[in-house]
C-alpha positions in Angstrom: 40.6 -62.9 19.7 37.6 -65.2 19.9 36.0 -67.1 17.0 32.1 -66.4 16.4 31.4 -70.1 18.0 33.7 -69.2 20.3 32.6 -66.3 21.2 28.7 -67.6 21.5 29.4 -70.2 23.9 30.7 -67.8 26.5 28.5 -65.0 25.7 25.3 -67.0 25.5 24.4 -65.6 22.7 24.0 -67.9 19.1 25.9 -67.5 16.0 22.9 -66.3 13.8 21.9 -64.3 16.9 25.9 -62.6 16.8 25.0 -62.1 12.9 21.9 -60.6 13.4 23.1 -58.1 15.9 26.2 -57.7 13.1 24.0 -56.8 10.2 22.0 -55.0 12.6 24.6 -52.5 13.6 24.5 -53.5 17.4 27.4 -55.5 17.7 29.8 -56.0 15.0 33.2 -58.2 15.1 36.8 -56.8 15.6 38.0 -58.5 12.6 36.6 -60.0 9.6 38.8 -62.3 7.8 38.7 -60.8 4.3 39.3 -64.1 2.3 37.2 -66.4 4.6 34.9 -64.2 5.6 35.0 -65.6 9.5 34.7 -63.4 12.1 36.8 -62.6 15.0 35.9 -60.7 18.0 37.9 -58.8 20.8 38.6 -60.0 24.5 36.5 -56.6 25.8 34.2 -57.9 23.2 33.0 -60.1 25.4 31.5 -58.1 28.3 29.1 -56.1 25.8 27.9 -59.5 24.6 27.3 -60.7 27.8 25.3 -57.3 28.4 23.3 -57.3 25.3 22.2 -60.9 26.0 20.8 -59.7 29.7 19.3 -56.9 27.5 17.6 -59.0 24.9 16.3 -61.6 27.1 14.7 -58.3 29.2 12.8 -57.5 25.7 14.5 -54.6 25.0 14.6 -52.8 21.8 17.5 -52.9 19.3 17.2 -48.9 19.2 17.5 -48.6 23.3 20.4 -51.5 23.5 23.0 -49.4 20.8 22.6 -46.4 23.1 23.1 -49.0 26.5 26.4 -50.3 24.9 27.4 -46.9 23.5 27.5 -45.5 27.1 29.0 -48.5 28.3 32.2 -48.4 26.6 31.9 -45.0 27.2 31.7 -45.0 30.8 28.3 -43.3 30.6 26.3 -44.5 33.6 24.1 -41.7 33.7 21.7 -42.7 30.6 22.6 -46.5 30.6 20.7 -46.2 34.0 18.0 -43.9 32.1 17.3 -46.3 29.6 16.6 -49.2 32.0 14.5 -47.6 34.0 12.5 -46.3 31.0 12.3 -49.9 29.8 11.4 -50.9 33.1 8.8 -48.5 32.9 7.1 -49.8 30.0 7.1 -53.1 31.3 5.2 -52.2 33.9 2.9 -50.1 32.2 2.3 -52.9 29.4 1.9 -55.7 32.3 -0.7 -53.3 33.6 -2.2 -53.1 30.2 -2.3 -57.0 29.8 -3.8 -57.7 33.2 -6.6 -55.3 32.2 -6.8 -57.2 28.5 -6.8 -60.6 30.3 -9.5 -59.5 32.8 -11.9 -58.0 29.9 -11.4 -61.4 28.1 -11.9 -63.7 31.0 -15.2 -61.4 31.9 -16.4 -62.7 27.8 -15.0 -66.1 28.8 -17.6 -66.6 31.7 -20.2 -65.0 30.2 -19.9 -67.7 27.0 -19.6 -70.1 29.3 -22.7 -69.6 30.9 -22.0 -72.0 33.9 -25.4 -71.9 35.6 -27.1 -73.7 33.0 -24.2 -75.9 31.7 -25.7 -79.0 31.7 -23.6 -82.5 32.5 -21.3 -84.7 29.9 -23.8 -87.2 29.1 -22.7 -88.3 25.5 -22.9 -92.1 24.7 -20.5 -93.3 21.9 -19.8 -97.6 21.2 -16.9 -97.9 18.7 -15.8 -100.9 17.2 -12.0 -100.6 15.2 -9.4 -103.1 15.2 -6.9 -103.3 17.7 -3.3 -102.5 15.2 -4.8 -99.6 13.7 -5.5 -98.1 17.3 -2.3 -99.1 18.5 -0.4 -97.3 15.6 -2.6 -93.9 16.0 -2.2 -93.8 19.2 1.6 -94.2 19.2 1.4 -91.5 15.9 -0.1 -89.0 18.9 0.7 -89.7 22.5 4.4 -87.8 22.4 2.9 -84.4 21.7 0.2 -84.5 24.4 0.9 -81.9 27.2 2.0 -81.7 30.8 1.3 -78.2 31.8 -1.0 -78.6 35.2 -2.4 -75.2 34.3 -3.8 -76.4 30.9 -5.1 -79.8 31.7 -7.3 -79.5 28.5 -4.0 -80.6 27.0 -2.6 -83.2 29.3 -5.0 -85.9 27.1 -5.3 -86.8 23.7 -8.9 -85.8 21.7 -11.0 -89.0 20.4 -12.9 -86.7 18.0 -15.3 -89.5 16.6 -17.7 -88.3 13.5 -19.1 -90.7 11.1 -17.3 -94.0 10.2 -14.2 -92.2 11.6 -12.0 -91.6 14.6 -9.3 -89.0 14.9 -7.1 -89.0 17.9 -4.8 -85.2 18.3 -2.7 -84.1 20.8 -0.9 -80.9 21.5 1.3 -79.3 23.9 1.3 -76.0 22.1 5.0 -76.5 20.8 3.9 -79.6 18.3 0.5 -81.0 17.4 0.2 -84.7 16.1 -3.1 -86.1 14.5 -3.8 -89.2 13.3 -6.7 -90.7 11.7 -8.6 -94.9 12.0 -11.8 -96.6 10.5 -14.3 -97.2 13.2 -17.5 -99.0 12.8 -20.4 -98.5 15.2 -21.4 -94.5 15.9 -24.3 -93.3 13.7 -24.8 -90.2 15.4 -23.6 -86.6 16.0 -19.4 -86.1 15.9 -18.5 -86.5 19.4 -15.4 -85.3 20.9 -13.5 -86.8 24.4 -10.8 -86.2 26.0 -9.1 -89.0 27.5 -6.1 -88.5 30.4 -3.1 -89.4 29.2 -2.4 -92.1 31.7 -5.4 -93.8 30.7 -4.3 -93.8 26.7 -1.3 -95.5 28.2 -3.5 -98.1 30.0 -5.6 -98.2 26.8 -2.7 -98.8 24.3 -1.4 -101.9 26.8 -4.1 -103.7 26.4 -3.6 -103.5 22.3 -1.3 -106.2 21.4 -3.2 -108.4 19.5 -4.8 -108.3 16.3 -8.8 -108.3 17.6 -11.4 -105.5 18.0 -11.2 -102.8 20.0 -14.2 -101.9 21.7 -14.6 -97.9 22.7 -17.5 -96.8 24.6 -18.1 -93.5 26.3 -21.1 -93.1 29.2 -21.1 -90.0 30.4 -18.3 -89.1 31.5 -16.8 -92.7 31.6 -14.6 -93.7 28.7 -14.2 -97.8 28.4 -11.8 -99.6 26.1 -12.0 -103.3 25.8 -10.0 -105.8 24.1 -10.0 -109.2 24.0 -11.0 -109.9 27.9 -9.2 -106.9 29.3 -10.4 -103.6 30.1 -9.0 -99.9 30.8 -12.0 -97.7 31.9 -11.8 -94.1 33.8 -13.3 -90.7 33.8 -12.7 -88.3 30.6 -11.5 -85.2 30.7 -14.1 -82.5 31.7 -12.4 -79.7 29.9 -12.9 -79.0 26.2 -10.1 -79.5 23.4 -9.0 -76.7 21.0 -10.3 -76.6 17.7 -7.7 -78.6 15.9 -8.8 -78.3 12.7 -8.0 -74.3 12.4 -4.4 -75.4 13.8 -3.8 -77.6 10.8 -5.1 -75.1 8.3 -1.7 -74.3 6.6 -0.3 -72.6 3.5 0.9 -74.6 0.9 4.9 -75.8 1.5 7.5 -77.3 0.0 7.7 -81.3 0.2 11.0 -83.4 1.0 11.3 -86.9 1.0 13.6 -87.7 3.9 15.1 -91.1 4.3 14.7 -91.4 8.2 17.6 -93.0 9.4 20.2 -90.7 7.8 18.2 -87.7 9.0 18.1 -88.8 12.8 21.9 -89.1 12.6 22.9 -86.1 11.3 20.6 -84.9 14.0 22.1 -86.7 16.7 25.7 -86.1 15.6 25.0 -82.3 13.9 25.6 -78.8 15.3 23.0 -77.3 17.8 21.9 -74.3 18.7 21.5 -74.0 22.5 18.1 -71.5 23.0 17.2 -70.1 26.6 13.2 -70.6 26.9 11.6 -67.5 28.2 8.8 -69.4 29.6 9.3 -69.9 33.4 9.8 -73.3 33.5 11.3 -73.9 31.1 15.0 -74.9 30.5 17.5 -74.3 27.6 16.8 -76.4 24.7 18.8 -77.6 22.0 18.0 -76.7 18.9 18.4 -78.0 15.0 18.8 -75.3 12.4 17.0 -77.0 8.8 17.4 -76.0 5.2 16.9 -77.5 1.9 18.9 -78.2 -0.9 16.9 -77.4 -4.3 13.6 -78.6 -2.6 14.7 -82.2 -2.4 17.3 -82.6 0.4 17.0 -81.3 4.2 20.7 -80.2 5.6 20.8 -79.9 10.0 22.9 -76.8 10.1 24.9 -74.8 13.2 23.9 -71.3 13.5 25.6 -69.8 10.4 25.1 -69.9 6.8 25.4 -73.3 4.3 28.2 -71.7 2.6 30.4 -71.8 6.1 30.5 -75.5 5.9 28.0 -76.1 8.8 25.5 -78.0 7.6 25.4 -81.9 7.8 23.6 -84.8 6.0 24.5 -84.2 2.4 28.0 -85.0 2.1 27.7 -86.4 -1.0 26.9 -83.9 -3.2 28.5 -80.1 -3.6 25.3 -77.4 -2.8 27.1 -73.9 -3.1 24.2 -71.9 -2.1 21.9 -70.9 -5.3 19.3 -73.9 -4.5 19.7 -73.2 -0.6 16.0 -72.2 1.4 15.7 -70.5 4.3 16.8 -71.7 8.0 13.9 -72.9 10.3 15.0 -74.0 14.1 13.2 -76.7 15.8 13.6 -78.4 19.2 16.1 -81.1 18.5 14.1 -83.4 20.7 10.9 -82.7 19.7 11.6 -84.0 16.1 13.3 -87.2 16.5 10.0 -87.6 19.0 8.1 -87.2 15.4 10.3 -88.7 13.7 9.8 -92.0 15.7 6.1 -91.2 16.0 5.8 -91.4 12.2 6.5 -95.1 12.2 8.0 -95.0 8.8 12.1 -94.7 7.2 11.0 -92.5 4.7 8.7 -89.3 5.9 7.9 -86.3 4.3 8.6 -82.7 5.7 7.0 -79.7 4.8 8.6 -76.4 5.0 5.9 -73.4 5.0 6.3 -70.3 2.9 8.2 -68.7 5.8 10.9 -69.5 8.8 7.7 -68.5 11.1 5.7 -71.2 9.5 5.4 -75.0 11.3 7.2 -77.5 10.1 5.2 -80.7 9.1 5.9 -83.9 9.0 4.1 -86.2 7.2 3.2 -90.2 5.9 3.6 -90.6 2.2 1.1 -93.0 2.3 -1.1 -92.2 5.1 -2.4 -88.6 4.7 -4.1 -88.4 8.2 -1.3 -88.9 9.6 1.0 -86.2 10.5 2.5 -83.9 13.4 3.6 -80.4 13.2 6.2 -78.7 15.1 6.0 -74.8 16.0 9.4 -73.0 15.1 11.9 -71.3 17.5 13.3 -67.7 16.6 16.7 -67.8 15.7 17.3 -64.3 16.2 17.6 -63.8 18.6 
């Protein structure tokens, strides 16, 4: 018999995806230990798991997949080969039906665009800011910015300059980080550029001491001076997203995290190991949050608080009536905000839902703050 954690490292399936499919009716355990509650699967367990992770990966639906492993134990392999090729089928057919979507919207995509009469990037910006607060908004932003060669739009961060104010955001799609600095100098319109990322890098070198920063934009030349060094080169010609619709969130609940003792119980706590279904992308490992009575954030495995898997409150006894809901996030991805938010006490925010971002946030510094999209844990 096989253990539930056993039984999702050699499957590849998770444990909250082996409860899901449990309380689903898909795939249930041989054995449930009636004063513990664990649960203990069979060795010929272990092929159908195998099966309905191929399945699930291959988007099929919960209804089709109990008929697939139905005729599998039962040596059916007249409709298990039925039903995949009638999932293929819809594949295809909704492939077809998204390649027609996509054409239709890149058709209203070049007609917006207009590009006979676009006219050149000829915007003229001169900032003055000092140096530190630069520094420390650029080093708030730079570890979201992408690296996806087919969005370069994203491979940059955004100097979105309006009024007495500069915001610099960056985004890779999976986490978003803003941050906001004084700047003294632009009188006009809000501007926006989008500046390579290796040229931030070059920019933030050159920000070590505690003078003015200089920022100028001529055309489509972006200049930073400091002192008597210089980082100049070519903006982005693509435009950014409108950030400002991304951050646009329901209320959450607030929790005052003490840094340290939250990137340890990270570091040392159970993970959930996700496949990405993007091509490209490898497995991740990721950290399964809750909160204690809105005021402490546990790093969980895959099962419930109540099975003893959660970490970073050892010092106090939960039981489960205060407990919230689970949210995954990409392990790495957080301690990345975590470092980013240059403080040892940070505030996360929890949205009304597991499907919600998670933000994390300065106490003292509102304009300040990243946010991390959430992974299904599902399946």
């Amino acid at each position: 018999m096989r253990s539930i954690g056993e039984m999702a490292r050699d499957s590849g399936l998770g444990v909250s995806a082996l409860r899901f499919y449990d309380r689903a009716g898909v795939l249930g355990p041989a054995w449930v230990d009636p004063a513990s509650g664990y649960r203990w699967y069979a060795p010929e367990q272990l092929d159908e798991a195998r099966l309905l992770a191929r399945l699930r990966r291959a988007g099929m639906p919960l209804a089709d997949i109990r008929l697939v492993l139905a005729g599998w134990s039962g040596e059916d392999a007249d409709l298990v080969r039925g039903l995949l090729q009638a999932h293929l089928r819809r594949l295809e057919q909704g492939l077809a039906e998204a390649r027609s979507e996509f054409s239709t919207i890149r058709e209203l995509l070049d007609h917006r665009e207009n590009p006979m009469t676009a006219s050149p990037l000829t915007g003229t910006v001169h900032l003055s800011l000092p140096a530190p607060a630069l520094a420390a908004a650029l080093d708030a932003v730079r570890f979201a910015a992408g690296r996806d060669p087919e969005l370069p739009m994203l491979g940059g961060v955004l100097f979105d300059i309006e009024g007495d104010a500069l915001r610099v955001v960056a985004t890779d799609r999976y986490r978003l980080a803003v941050a906001r600095t004084d700047a003294d100098g632009h009188a006009g319109s809000r501007e926006q550029v989008v500046v390579p990322a290796p040229l931030v890098d070059a920019m933030r070198a050159l920000l070590s001491g505690d003078e003015s920063a200089r920022f100028a934009v001529e055309g489509d030349r972006v200049t930073l001076e400091a002192g008597e060094r210089q980082a100049s080169g070519q903006r982005l010609a693509h435009d950014f997203p409108d950030y400002r619709r991304l951050v646009q969130l329901p209320p959450g609940r607030r929790v005052v995290v003490e840094v340290p003792a939250l990137r340890e119980a990270l570091e040392n706590g159970p993970v959930h190991v996700a496949e990405d279904r993007e091509p490209g992308r490898s497995a991740r490992d990721i950290s399964v949050l809750t909160t204690v009575d809105d005021e402490t954030v546990l790093v969980c495995g895959d099962g419930a608080p109540d099975e003893d898997t959660c970490t970073g409150n050892e010092d106090r006894d939960t039981g489960t009536g205060g407990l919230g809901y689970h949210v995954g996030v990409d392990r790495g991805f957080l301690l990345e905000a975590l470092a980013a938010g240059g403080r040892d006490r940070l505030i996360l925010e929890f949205g009304p839902a597991p499907t919600a971002p998670l933000a994390i946030r300065r106490a003292d510094d509102e304009g300040a703050f990243s946010l991390l999209m959430p992974v299904r844990l599902d399946d």
